[in-house]
One Martini backbone bead per residue (centre of mass of N, CA, C, O) as a GRO file, in nm:
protein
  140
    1UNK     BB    1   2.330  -4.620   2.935
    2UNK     BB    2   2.023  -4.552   2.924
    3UNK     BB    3   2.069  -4.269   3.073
    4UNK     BB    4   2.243  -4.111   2.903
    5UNK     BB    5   2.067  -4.139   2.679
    6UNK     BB    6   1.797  -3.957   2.785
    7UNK     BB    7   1.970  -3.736   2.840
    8UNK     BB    8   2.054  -3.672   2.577
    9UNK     BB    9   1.753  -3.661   2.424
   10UNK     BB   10   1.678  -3.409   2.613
   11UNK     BB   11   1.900  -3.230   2.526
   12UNK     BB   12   1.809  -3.252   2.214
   13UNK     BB   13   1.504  -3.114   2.256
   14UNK     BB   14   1.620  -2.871   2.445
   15UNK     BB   15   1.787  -2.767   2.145
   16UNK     BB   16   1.533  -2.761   1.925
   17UNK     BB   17   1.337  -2.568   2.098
   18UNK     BB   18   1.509  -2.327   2.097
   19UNK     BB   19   1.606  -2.326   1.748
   20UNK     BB   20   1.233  -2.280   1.705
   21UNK     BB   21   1.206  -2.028   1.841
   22UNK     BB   22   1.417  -1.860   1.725
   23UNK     BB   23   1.291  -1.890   1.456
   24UNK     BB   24   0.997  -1.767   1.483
   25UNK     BB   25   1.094  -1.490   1.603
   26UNK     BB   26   1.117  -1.373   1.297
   27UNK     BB   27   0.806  -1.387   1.264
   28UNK     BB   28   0.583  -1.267   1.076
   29UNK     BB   29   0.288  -1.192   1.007
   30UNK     BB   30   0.052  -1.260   0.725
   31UNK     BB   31   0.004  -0.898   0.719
   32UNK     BB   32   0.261  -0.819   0.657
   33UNK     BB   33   0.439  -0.625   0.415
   34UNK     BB   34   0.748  -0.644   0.603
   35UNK     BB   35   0.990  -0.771   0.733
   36UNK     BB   36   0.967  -0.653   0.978
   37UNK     BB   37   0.713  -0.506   1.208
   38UNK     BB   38   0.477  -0.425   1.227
   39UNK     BB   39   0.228  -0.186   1.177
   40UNK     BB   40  -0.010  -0.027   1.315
   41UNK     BB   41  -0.136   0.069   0.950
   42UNK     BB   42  -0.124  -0.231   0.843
   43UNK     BB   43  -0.337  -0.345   1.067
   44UNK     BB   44  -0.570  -0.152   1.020
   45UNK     BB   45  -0.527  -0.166   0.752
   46UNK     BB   46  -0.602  -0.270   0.462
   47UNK     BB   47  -0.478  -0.405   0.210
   48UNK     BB   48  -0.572  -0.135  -0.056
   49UNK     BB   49  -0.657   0.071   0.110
   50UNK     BB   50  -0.847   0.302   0.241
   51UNK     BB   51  -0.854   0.484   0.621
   52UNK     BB   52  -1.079   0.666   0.776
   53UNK     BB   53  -1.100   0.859   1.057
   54UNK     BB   54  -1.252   1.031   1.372
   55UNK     BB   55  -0.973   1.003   1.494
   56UNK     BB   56  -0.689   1.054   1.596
   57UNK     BB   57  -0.446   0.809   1.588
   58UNK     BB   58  -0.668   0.588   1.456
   59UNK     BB   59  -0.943   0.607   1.569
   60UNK     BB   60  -1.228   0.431   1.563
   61UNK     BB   61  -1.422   0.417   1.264
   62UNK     BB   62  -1.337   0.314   0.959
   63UNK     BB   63  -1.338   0.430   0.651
   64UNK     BB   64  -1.354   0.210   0.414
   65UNK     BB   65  -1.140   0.188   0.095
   66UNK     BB   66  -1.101   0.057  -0.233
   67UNK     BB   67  -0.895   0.202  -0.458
   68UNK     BB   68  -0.934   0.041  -0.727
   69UNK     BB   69  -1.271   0.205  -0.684
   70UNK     BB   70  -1.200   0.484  -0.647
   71UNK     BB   71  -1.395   0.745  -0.577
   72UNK     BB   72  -1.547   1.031  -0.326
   73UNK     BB   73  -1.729   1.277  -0.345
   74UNK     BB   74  -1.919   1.159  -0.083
   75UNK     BB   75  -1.897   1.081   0.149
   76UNK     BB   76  -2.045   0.921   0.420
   77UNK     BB   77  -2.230   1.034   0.698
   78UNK     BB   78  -2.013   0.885   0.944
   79UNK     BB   79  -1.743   1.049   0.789
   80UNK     BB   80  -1.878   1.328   0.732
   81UNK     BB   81  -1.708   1.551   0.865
   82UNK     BB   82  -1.490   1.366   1.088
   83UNK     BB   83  -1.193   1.350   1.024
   84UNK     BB   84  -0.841   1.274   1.134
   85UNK     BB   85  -0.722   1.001   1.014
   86UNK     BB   86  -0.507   0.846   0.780
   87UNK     BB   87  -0.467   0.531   0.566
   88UNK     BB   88  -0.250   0.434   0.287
   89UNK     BB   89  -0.266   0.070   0.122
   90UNK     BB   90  -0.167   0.155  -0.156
   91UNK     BB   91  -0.108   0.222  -0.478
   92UNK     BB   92  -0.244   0.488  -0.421
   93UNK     BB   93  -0.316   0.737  -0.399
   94UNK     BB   94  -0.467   0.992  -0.130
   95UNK     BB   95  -0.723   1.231  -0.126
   96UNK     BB   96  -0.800   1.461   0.100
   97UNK     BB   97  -1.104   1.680   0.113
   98UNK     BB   98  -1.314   1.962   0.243
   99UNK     BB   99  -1.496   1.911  -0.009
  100UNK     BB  100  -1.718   1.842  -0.241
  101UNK     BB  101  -1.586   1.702  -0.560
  102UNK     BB  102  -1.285   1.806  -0.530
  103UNK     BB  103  -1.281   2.061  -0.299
  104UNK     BB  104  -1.076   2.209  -0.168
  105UNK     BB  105  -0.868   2.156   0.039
  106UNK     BB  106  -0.584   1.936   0.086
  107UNK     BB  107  -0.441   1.615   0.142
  108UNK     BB  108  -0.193   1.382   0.060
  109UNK     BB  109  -0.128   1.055   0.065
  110UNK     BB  110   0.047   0.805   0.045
  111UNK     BB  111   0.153   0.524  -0.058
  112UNK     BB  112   0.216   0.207   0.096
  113UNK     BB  113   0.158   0.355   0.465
  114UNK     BB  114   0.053   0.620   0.418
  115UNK     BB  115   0.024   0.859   0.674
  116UNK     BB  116  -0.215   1.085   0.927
  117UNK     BB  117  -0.254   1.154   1.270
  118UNK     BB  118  -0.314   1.460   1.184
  119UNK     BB  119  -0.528   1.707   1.051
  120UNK     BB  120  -0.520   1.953   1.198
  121UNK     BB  121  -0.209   2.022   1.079
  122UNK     BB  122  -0.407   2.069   0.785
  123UNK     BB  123  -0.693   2.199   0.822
  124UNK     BB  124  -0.910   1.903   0.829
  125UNK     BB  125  -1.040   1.851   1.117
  126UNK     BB  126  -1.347   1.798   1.054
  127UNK     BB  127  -1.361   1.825   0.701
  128UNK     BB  128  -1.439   1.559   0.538
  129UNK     BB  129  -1.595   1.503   0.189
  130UNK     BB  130  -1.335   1.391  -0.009
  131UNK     BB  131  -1.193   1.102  -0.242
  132UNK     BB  132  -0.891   1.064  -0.405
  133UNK     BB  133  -0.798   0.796  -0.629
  134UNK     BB  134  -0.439   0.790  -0.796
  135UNK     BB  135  -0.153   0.814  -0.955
  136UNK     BB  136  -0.073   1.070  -0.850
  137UNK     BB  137   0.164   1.203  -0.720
  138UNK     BB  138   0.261   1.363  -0.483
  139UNK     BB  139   0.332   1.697  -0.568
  140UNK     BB  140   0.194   1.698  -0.904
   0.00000   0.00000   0.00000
């Protein structure tokens, strides 16, 4: 009989175990900010932020900007002129200037999520010096 129990309660921890990993894979991470699985630009760049990088597909050190902070007439010099690919994690549009003050060439970047993973066809490839953050939908 005491086998029995012993037998039943190894197979009762053994179907718990299971249970319990089965339920934790469907559990995003606590940085993630939709249900599915996270995505590349939502771990790259904070949540609230514009992130402006220095190479295509979000490579190297980037300039991080919290759009809530407003824009920027003139980029810093370690990403002014250099930017290649871009993500904005905020509640507001991101346009990326060819030139400072918000003139020339514009690309707008969409809110929450929204990425361009190469700037080079948009012709702004290493031509970033200004960032606009505001409310106006892209295409407005």
């Amino acid at each position: 009989m005491k086998l029995l129990h012993r037998t039943g309660t190894a197979a009762l921890l053994a179907a718990a175990g299971t249970l319990l990993s089965a339920s934790l894979a469907g559990l995003a991470p606590a940085h993630a900010t939709n249900a599915g699985a996270p995505t590349r630009h939502q771990i790259s760049c904070p949540r609230g932020f514009v992130c402006i990088y220095p190479e295509i597909d979000f490579n190297g050190q980037p300039y991080v900007k919290r759009a809530v902070d407003g824009s920027v007439r003139h980029l810093p010099d370690y990403i002014r002129g250099k930017g290649s690919s871009v993500i904005n994690n905020s509640s507001r549009t991101a346009r990326v200037y060819q030139k400072d003050n918000y003139f020339g060439r514009h690309v707008c970047v969409g809110r929450e999520g929204g990425a361009l993973s190469d700037l080079r066809s948009y012709q702004l490839n290493d031509t970033t010096h200004s960032l606009h953050n505001n409310d106006t939908p892209c295409g407005a």
